[in-house]
DRENLO-475587 format. One line per field, with one value per residue (C-alpha): residue number from 1; residue in one letter; x, y, z. Coordinates in steps of 0.25 Angstrom, whole numbers, padded with zeros to 4 digits. Layout:
N
resi = (NUM, ...)
resn = (A, ...)
px = (X, ...)
py = (Y, ...)
pz = (Z, ...)
This chain:
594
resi = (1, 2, 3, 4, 5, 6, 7, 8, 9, 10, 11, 12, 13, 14, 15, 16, 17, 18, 19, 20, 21, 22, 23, 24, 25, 26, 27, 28, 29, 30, 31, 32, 33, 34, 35, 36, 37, 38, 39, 40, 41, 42, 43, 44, 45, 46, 47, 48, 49, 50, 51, 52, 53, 54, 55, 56, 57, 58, 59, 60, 61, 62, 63, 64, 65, 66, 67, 68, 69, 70, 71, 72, 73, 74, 75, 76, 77, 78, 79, 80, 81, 82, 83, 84, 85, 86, 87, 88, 89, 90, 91, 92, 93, 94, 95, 96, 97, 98, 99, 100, 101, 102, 103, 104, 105, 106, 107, 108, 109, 110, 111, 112, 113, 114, 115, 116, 117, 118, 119, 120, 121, 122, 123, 124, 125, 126, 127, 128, 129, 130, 131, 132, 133, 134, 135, 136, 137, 138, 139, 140, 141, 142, 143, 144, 145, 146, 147, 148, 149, 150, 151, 152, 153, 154, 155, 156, 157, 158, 159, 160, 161, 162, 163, 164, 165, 166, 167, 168, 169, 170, 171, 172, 173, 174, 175, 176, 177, 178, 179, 180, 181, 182, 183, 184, 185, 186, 187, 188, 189, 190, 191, 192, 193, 194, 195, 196, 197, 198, 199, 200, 201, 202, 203, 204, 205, 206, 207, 208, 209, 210, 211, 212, 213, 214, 215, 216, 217, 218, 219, 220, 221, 222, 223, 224, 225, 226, 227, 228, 229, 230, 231, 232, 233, 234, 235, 236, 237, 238, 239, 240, 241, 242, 243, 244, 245, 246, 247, 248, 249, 250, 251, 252, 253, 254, 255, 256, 257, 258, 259, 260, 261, 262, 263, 264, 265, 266, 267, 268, 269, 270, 271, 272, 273, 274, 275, 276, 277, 278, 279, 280, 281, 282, 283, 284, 285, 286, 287, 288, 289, 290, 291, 292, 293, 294, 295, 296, 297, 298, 299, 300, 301, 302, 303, 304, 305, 306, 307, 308, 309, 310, 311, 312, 313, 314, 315, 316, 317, 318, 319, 320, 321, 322, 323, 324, 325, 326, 327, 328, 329, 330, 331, 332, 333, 334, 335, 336, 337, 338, 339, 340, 341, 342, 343, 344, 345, 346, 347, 348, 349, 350, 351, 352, 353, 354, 355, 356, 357, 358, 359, 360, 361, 362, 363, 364, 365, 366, 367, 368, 369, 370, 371, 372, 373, 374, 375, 376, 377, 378, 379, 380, 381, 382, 383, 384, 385, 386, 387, 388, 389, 390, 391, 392, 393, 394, 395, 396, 397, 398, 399, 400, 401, 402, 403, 404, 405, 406, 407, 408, 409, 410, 411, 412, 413, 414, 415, 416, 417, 418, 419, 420, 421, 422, 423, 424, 425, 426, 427, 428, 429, 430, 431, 432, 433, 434, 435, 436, 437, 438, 439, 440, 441, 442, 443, 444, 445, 446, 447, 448, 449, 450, 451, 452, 453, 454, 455, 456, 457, 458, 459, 460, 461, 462, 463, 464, 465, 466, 467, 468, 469, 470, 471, 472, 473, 474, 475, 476, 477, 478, 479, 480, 481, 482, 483, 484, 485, 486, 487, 488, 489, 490, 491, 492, 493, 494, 495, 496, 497, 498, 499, 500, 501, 502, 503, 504, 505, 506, 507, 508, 509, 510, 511, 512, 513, 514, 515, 516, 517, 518, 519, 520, 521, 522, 523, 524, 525, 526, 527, 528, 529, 530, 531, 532, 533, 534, 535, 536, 537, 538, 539, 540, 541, 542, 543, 544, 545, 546, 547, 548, 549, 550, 551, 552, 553, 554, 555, 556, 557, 558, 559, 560, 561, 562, 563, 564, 565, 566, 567, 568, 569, 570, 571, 572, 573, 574, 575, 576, 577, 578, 579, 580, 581, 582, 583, 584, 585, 586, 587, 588, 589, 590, 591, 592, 593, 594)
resn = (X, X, X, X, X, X, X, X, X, X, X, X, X, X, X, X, X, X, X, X, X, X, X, X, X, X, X, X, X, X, X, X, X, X, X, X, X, X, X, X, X, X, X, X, X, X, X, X, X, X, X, X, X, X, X, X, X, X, X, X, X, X, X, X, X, X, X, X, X, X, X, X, X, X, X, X, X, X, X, X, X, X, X, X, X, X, X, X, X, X, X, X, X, X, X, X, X, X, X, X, X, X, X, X, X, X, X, X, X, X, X, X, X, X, X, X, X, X, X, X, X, X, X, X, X, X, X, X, X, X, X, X, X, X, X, X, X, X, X, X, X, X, X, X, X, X, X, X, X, X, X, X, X, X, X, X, X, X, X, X, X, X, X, X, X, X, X, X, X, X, X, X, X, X, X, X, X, X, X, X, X, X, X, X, X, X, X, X, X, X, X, X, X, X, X, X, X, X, X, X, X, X, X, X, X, X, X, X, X, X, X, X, X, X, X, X, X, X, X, X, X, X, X, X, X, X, X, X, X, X, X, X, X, X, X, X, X, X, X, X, X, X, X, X, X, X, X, X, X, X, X, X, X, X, X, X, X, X, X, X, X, X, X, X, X, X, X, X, X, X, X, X, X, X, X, X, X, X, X, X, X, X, X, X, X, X, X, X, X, X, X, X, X, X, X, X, X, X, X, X, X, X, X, X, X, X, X, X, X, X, X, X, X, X, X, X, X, X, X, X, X, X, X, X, X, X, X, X, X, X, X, X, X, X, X, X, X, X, X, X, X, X, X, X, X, X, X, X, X, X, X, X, X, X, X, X, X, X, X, X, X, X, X, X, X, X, X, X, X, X, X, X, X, X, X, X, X, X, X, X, X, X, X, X, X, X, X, X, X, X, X, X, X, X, X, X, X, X, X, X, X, X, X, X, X, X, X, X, X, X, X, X, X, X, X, X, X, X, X, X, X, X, X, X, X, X, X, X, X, X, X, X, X, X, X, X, X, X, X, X, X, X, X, X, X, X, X, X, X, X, X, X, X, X, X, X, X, X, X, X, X, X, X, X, X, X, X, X, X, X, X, X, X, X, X, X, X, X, X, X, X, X, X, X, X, X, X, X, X, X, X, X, X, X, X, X, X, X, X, X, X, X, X, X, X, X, X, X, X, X, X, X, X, X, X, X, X, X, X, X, X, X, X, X, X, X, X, X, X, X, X, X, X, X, X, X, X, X, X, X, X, X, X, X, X, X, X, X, X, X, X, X, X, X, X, X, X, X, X, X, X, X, X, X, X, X, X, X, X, X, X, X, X, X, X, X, X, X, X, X, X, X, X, X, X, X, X, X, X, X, X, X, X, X)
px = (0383, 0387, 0375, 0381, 0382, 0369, 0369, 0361, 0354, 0354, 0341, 0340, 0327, 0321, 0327, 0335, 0322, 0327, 0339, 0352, 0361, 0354, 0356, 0370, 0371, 0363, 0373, 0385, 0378, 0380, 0391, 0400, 0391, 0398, 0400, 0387, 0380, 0370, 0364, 0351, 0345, 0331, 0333, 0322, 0314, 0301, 0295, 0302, 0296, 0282, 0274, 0268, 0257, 0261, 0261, 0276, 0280, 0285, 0293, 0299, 0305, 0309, 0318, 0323, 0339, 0344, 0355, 0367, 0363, 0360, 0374, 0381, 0373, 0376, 0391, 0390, 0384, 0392, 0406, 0399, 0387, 0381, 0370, 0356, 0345, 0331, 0325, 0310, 0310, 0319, 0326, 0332, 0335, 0342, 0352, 0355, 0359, 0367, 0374, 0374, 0390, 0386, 0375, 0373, 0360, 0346, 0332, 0316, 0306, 0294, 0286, 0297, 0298, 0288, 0293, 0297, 0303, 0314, 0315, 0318, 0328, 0335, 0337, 0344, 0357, 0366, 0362, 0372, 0380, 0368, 0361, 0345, 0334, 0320, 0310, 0299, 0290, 0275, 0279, 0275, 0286, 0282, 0282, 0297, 0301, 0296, 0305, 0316, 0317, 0313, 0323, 0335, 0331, 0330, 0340, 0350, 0355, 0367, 0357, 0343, 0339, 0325, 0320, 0309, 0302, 0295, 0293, 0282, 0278, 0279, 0283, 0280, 0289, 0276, 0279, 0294, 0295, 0301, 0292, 0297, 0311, 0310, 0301, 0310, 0322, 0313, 0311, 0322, 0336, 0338, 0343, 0335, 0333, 0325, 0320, 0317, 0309, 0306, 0304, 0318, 0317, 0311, 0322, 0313, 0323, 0334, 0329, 0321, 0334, 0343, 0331, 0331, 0344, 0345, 0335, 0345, 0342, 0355, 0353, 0345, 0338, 0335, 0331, 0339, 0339, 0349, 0346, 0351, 0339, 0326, 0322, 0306, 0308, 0310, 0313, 0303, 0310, 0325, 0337, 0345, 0360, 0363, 0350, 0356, 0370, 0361, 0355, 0365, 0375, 0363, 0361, 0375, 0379, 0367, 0368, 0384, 0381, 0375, 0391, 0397, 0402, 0393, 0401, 0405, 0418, 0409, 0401, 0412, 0419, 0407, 0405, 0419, 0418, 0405, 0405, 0407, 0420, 0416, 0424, 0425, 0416, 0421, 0438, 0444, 0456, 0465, 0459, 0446, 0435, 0427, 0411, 0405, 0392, 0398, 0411, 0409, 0402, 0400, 0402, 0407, 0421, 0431, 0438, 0445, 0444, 0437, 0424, 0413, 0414, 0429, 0427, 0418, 0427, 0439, 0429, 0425, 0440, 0441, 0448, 0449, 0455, 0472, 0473, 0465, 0453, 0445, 0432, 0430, 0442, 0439, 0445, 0454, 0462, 0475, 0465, 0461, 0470, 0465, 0459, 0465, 0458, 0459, 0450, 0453, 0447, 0445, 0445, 0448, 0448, 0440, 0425, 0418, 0406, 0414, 0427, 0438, 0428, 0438, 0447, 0435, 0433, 0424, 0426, 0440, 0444, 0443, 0433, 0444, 0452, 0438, 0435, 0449, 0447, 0433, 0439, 0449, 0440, 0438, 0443, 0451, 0457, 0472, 0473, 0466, 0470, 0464, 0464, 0464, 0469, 0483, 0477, 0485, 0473, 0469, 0485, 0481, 0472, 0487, 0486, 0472, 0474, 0470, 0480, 0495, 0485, 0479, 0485, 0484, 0484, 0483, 0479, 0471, 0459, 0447, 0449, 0445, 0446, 0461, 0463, 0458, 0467, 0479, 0477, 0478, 0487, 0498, 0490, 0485, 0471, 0459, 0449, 0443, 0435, 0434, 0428, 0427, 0434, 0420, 0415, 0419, 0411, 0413, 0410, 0417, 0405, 0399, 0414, 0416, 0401, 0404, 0419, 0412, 0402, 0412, 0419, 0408, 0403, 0416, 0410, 0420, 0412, 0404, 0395, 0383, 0371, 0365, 0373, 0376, 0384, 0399, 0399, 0398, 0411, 0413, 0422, 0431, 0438, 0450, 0449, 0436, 0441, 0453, 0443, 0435, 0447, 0450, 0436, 0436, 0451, 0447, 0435, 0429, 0418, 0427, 0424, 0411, 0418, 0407, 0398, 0409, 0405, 0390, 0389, 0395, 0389, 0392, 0407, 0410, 0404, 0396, 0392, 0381, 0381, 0368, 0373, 0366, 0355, 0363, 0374, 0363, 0360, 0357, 0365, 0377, 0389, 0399, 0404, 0401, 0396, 0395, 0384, 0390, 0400, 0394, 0385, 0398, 0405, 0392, 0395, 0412, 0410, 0401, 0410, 0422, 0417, 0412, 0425, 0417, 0421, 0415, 0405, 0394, 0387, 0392, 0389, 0377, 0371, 0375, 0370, 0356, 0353, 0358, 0349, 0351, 0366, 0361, 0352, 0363, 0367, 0354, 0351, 0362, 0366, 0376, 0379, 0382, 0370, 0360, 0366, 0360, 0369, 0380, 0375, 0372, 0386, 0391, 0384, 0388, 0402, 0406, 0397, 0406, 0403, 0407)
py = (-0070, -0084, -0092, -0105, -0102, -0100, -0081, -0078, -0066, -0062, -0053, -0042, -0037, -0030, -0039, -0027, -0021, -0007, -0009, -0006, -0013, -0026, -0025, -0023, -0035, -0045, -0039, -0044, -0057, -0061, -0055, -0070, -0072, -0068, -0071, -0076, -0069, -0055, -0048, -0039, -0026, -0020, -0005, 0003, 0017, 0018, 0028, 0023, 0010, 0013, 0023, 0029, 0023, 0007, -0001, -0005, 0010, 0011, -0001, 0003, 0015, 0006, -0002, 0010, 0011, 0025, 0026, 0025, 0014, 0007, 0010, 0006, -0009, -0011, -0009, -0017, -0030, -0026, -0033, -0047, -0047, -0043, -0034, -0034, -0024, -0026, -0015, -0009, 0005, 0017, 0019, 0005, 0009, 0020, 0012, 0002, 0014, 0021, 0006, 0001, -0002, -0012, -0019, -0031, -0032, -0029, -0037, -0031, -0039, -0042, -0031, -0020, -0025, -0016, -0005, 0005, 0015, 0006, 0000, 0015, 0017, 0004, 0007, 0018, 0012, 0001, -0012, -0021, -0026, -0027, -0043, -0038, -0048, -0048, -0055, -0061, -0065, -0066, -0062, -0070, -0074, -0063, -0054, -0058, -0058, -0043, -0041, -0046, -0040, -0026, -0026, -0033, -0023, -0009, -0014, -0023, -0029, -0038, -0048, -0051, -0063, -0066, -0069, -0076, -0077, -0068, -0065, -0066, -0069, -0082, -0087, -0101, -0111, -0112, -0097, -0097, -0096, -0109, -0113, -0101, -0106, -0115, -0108, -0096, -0103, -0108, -0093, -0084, -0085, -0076, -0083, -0084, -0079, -0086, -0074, -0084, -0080, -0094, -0092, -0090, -0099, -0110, -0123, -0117, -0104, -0113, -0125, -0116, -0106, -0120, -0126, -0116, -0115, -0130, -0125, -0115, -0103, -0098, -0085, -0084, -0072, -0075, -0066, -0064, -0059, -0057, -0068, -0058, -0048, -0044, -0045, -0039, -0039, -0049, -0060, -0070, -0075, -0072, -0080, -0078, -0077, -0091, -0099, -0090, -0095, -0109, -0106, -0103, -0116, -0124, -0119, -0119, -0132, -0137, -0127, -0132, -0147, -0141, -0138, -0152, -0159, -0168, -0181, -0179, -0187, -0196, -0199, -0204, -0211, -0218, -0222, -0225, -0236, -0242, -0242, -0255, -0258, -0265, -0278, -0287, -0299, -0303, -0305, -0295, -0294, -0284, -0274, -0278, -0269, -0268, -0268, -0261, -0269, -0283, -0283, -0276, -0281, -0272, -0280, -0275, -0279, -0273, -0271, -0257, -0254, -0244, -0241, -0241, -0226, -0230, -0240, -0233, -0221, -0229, -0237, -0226, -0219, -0234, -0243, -0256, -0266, -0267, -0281, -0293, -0291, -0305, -0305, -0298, -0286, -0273, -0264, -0253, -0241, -0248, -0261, -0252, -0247, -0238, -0247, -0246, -0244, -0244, -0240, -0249, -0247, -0259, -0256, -0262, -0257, -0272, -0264, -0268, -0260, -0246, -0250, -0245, -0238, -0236, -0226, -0219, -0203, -0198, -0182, -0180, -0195, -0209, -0218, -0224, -0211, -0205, -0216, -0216, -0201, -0200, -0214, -0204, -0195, -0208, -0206, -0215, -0224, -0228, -0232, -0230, -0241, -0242, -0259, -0264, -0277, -0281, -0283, -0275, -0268, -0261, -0256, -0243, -0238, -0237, -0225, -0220, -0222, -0206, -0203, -0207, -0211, -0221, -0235, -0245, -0259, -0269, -0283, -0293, -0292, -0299, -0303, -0290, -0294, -0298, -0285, -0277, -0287, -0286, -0270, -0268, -0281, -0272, -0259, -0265, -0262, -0265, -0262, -0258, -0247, -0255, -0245, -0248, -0240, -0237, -0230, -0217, -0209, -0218, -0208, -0205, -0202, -0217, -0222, -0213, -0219, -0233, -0234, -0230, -0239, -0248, -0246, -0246, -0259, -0266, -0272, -0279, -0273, -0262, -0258, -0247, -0253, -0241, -0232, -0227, -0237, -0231, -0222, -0230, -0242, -0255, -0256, -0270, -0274, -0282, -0293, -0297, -0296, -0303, -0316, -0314, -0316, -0328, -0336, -0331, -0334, -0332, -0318, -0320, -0311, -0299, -0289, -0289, -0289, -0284, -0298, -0304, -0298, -0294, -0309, -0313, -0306, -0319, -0316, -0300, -0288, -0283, -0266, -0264, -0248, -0239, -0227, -0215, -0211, -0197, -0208, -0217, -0214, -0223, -0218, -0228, -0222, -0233, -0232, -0245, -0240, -0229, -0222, -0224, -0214, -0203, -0201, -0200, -0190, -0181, -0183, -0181, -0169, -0162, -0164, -0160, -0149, -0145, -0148, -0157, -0170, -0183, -0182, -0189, -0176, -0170, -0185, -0186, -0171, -0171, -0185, -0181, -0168, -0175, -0187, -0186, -0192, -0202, -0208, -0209, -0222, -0224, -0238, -0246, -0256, -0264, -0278, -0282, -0278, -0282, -0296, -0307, -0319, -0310, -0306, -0322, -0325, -0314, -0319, -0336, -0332, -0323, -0330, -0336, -0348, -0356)
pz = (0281, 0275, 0267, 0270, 0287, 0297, 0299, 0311, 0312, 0328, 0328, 0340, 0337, 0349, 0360, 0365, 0368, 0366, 0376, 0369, 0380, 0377, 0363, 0366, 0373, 0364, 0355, 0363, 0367, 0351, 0348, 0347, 0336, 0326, 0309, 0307, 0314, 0312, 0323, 0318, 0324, 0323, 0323, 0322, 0328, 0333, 0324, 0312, 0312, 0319, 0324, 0336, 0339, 0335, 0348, 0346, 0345, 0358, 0359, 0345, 0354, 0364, 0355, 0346, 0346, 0339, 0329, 0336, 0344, 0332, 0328, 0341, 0341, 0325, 0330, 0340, 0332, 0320, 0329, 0326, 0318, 0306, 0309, 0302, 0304, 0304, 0298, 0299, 0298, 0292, 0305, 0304, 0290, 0296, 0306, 0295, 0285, 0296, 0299, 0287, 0285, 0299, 0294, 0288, 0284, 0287, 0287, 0283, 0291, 0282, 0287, 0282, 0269, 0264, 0274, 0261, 0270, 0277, 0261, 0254, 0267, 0264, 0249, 0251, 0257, 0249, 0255, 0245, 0256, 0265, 0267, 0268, 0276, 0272, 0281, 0272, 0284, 0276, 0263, 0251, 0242, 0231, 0241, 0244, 0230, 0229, 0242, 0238, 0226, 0229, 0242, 0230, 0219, 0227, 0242, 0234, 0246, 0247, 0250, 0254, 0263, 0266, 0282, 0286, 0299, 0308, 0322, 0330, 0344, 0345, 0331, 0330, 0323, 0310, 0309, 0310, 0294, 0290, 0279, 0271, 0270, 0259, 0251, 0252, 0249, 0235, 0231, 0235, 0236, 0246, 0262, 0272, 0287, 0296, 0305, 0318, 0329, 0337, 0352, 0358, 0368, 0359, 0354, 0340, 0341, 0338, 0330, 0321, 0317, 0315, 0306, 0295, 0295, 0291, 0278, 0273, 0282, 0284, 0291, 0307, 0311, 0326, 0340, 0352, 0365, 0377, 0389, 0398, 0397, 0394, 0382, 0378, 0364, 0352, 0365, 0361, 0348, 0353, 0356, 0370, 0365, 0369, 0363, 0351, 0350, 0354, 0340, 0330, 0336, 0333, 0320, 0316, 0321, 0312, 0301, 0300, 0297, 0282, 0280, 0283, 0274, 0266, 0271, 0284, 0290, 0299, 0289, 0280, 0291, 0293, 0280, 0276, 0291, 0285, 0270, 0264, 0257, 0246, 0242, 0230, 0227, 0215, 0213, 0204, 0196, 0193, 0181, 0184, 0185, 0198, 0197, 0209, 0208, 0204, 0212, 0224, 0239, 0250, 0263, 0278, 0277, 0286, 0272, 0269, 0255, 0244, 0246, 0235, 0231, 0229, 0221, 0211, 0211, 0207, 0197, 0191, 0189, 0180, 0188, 0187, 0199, 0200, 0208, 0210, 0221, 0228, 0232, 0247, 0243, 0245, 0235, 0239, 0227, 0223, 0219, 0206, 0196, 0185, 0172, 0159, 0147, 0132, 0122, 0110, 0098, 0086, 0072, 0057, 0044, 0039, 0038, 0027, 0027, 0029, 0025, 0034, 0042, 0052, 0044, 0037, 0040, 0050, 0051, 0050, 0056, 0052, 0060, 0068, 0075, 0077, 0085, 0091, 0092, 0101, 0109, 0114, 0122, 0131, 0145, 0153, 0143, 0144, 0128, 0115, 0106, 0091, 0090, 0076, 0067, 0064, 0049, 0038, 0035, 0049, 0050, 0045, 0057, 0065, 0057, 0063, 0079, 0079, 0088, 0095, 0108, 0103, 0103, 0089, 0091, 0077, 0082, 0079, 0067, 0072, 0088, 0093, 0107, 0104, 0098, 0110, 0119, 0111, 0109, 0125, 0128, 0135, 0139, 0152, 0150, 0158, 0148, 0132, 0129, 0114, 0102, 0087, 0078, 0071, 0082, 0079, 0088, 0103, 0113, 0125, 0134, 0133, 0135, 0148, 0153, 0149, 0155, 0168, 0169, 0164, 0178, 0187, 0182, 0182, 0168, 0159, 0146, 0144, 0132, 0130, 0131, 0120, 0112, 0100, 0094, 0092, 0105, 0115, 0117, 0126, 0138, 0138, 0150, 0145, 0155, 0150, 0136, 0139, 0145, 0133, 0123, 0132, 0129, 0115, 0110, 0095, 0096, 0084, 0086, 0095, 0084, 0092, 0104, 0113, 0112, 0120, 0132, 0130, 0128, 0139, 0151, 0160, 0161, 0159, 0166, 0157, 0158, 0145, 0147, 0148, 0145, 0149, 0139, 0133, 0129, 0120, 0106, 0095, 0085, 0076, 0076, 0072, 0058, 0050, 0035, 0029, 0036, 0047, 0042, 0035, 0052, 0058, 0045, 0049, 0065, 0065, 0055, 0064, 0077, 0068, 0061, 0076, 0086, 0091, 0099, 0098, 0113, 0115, 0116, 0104, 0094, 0101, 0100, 0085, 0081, 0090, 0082, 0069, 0067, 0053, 0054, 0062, 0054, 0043, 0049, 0056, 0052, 0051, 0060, 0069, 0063, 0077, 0082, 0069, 0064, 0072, 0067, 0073, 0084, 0086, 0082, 0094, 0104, 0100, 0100, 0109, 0121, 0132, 0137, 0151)
C-alpha cells in the first residue's frame, strides 16, 4: 500500500448471501484488479457473535462459512489481492490466527472496539507486520485518543489507520462523514479510510469516493455485488463490477493530476508563444550595465530574444552588456559578457591626527593589511589593488599589500579619481568596489548585498543609505568615473570622491542602499584618532584570541553585548559629515553644470 497512490478497499460483506459459489465468482469478477487493490471478508458464526433469541440469529446462520471454506476463499483472493478481515467475534479471531501468513490486515468497526474478548484474542498473535483499521463512527476524539493508544500499546500493529463512516439504510450524503476529515487530519497522524456507503445506483457512489480522495484520503472502502444474481444482502450501498472499475478510473484519472508536474509542457509552451520579449528603450554600450526598470520595455514584437527571467538571472550572475545595443533590440546571451571588477583600496601615510594611522597595529596587523585582509573575503572580484601616492613617503606601504594576491599601484597624490583610473588603466575593468585603507573592519556581507543591488539597478554608484561607518563600501562604475574625470580635469576635492556623484543625480544612476535592518548599526569603526584604535585593539584581540573571522555576525554580536567598547569612540565625529564650510565647498565644487 503506497501513501502517495489511491488503495481500494473492495468490501464483500454479506452480498454473497451465504452462497459460496457467488462468492466465488465476485471473487473472479475482480480478479484484473490487481496492485492496489484489497479485497475484505466478514467471517464470522452465529453463536459466537449473537444469540438465540436475537432476530438476526438465523440469518447469521444463513451466511456462516466453516473453517476450511474460509481457507479455500482466502486462497483464492490471495492471487491478486490483499486480503482484510473485518472482524466481530472470536470465531473471526479464529480464521485470521489460522490464515494469518495470507492476511494483510484486519478492521474493528466502532461497535467492536470495546468487544474485550475479540481484543484478549487479538493480543495474543504477533500483529507487527499486520496494517489494523479502526472505524471511529460516533466516537468523540478523546475517545479515539484512548483507542488508539490502547490498541498501539498492548496490539503493536505495523500500523493503525482510522475509518470513518457508517452504513445505514439509506445513508444520506450529510451523514456520509465528511466533516470529520479535516478535523481528523488536525489531530492524528494516522491515514484515513473513507468507509462509503452512498446508494449503488446514485452518481453520489462515484463522486463522493473521488471527492475525498481530492482532500487526502488515500484509501477507499466500498460495497459490491455481482450484476449477474440476486443479491439480498448488503445490495443497497453496492457497486456492480463495472460501475466499480467506472469508479476507480475516475478516481485515478483525477487523483493522478495531484502527481503532474507543477509546470506542465503546454503550459510553458503557452507562455514561452505569448510572453513579452522585452527590448531596449534606451541605446547601450558595450560594459554598460542594464537596469530592468530604466532600460527595458515590454511590447508584442515578433522579436526572439531573452525573456525577463533571463535577463534577471544573467544580471544577477554580474554581468554587464558585450556590444552596443539601440533602442527597440531585444537582448539575447552572447550580448553579455561577465563584468570585471576591482576592489581598490586608497591609502597615505600624510594623517595628522593619528600619524601613519595606516601602518599602526590592530591585533596582530597593521590597519592597512587588516583591511586588505577582511577586503579578500569579497566574492566575485577579479583584482584587489592597494592604490597609494608616487610620494617618497607613502613608498613603504609596498611593503604591507598582506599578500602576493593583491596588486600595488603608486600614482598620483591628491587626484584620487586619477589614481583609481590609472590603478586600473590596463586591467579592463568595468567597475570599483573603492575602500579606505582606515576602514579596518569592511564587511563582506553589505558588499555581497550592495554588488547585488548594484546589478539589478543598473546604477552607476552605489552607497549605504545607513551603516556603521567603516563596514559598509561604494561601488563605481568606471565609465562614469571616467565622464566625471573628463568634466573635472584638475579633482581638487576627489578625496571626497563620493560628492561627485551624490551631487550629480541629473547625470549618473544613482542606487542609495537600504540595507536590510540586521546589516544597520550605528557604530564608528573607521580609524581616525586614537580612540578609534584602542575600540578596534579590544575588538581584533577578541576575534584573535577566539579564531574568529571578521563576519557581520561575529563584529556585530561582540560590539552588541560590549556597549562599553563602543562607547570608547562614541562621540567623535566625521569632518565630512560635521564641518558645514566643507560640506558648502563639496557641494560648489564638485556640481556639474550644462
Amino acid at each position: 500500500m503506497m501513501k502517495n497512490k489511491i488503495y481500494y478497499i473492495i468490501e464483500v460483506a454479506n452480498t454473497h448471501g451465504g452462497d459460496i459459489d457467488y462468492l466465488y465468482d465476485l471473487i473472479k469478477e475482480f480478479e484484473p484488479l490487481k496492485n492496489e487493490f484489497g479485497i475484505k471478508f466478514q467471517p464470522f458464526k452465529y453463536d459466537c457473535i449473537a444469540t438465540q433469541d436475537y432476530n438476526g440469529y438465523e440469518l447469521y446462520q444463513k451466511l456462516y462459512f466453516n473453517p476450511d471454506q474460509w481457507e479455500n476463499i482466502i486462497d483464492k483472493a490471495t492471487k491478486t489481492k490483499d486480503v482484510w478481515l473485518d472482524l466481530f467475534d472470536t470465531y473471526g479471531v479464529n480464521i485470521f490466527k489460522e490464515n494469518i501468513s495470507k492476511i494483510h490486515g484486519i478492521k474493528l468497526q466502532s461497535s467492536v472496539l470495546y468487544n474485550y474478548e475479540v481484543f484478549d484474542s487479538l493480543i495474543k498473535l504477533d500483529m507487527s507486520d499486520k496494517l489494523v483499521i479502526l472505524n471511529i463512527a460516533a466516537q468523540d476524539l478523546n475517545t479515539i485518543k484512548e483507542i488508539i493508544n490502547r490498541f498501539q500499546t498492548i496490539m503493536c500493529p505495523k500500523e493503525i489507520l482510522l475509518e470513518f463512516g457508517y452504513q445505514g439504510y439509506p445513508t444520506l450524503l450529510e451523514y456520509s462523514g465528511i466533516s470529520k476529515i479535516r478535523i481528523l487530519q488536525e489531530h492524528f497522524n494516522n491515514r484515513l479510510v473513507f468507509a462509503d456507503h452512498t446508494d449503488g445506483t446514485t452518481d453520489d457512489a462515484i463522486d463522493l469516493p473521488l471527492f475525498v480522495s481530492e482532500l487526502g484520503i488515500s484509501i477507499i472502502e466500498k460495497h459490491v455485488m455481482l450484476d449477474n444474481k440476486e443479491t439480498n444482502y448488503d445490495a443497497y450501498s453496492s457497486l456492480t463490477p463495472n460501475k466499480y472499475k467506472q469508479m476507480v478510473e475516475k478516481i485515478n484519472n483525477y487523483h493522478s493530476l495531484l502527481d503532474k508536474d507543477f509546470i506542465n509542457e503546454k503550459e510553458q509552451d503557452y507562455l514561452d508563444k505569448t510572453i513579452m520579449i522585452p527590448i531596449l528603450k534606451n541605446n547601450k554600450q558595450a560594459g554598460d550595465l542594464l537596469s530592468i526598470k530604466d532600460d527595458l520595455c515590454y511590447r508584442r514584437s515578433g522579436k526572439t530574444g531573452m525573456n525577463i527571467k533571463e535577463i534577471e538571472e544573467i544580471i544577477g550572475q554580474h554581468f554587464v552588456l558585450a556590444k552596443d545595443k539601440i533602442i527597440g533590440d531585444s537582448l539575447f546571451q552572447n550580448d553579455f559578457r561577465k563584468a570585471t571588477i576591482a576592489t581598490v583600496i586608497a591609502c597615505r601615510l600624510k594623517s595628522t591626527r593619528l600619524p601613519k594611522k595606516a601602518l599602526l597595529k590592530i591585533g596582530s596587523l597593521p590597519s592597512v593589511e587588516l583591511c586588505i585582509k577582511n577586503s579578500l573575503r569579497y566574492d566575485d572580484v577579479d583584482y584587489t589593488i592597494l592604490a597609494t601616492s608616487n610620494l617618497p613617503d607613502d613608498a613603504e606601504l609596498e611593503k604591507h599589500t598582506f599578500s602576493d594576491k593583491v596588486l600595488f599601484f603608486a600614482g598620483d597624490p591628491e587626484d584620487v579619481i586619477r589614481r583609481y583610473l590609472d590603478a586600473i588603466q590596463n586591467l579592463n575593468v568595468d567597475m570599483i568596489i573603492r575602500l579606505t585603507a582606515d576602514c579596518p573592519f569592511v564587511l563582506k556581507e553589505i558588499l555581497d548585498y550592495m554588488l547585488n543591488q548594484h546589478f539589478i539597478t543598473g546604477a552607476d554608484y552605489s552607497g549605504a543609505k545607513e551603516a556603521s561607518v567603516g563596514t559598509a563600501c561604494e561601488i563605481l562604475n568606471v565609465k562614469a568615473l571616467k565622464n566625471i574625470k573628463e568634466y573635472f580635469p584638475n579633482a581638487n576635492y576627489s578625496e571626497y570622491m563620493t560628492w561627485y556623484f551624490r551631487n550629480n543625480p541629473e547625470y549618473f544612476r544613482l542606487n542609495i542602499v537600504n540595507l536590510p535592518s540586521p546589516m544597520v548599526r550605528n557604530y564608528r569603526l573607521t580609524l581616525d584618532c586614537p580612540e578609534d584604535l584602542e575600540m578596534f585593539n579590544y575588538i581584533q584581540n577578541y576575534f584573535e584570541k577566539n579564531h574568529l573571522e571578521n563576519t557581520m555576525e561575529n563584529l556585530f554580536e561582540y560590539l552588541d553585548n560590549h556597549p562599553e567598547i563602543c562607547t570608547i569612540n562614541s562621540k567623535l565625529v566625521l569632518k565630512y559629515r560635521a564641518d558645514k564650510e566643507l560640506i558648502a565647498t563639496l557641494d560648489r565644487e564638485t556640481k556639474m553644470h550644462n
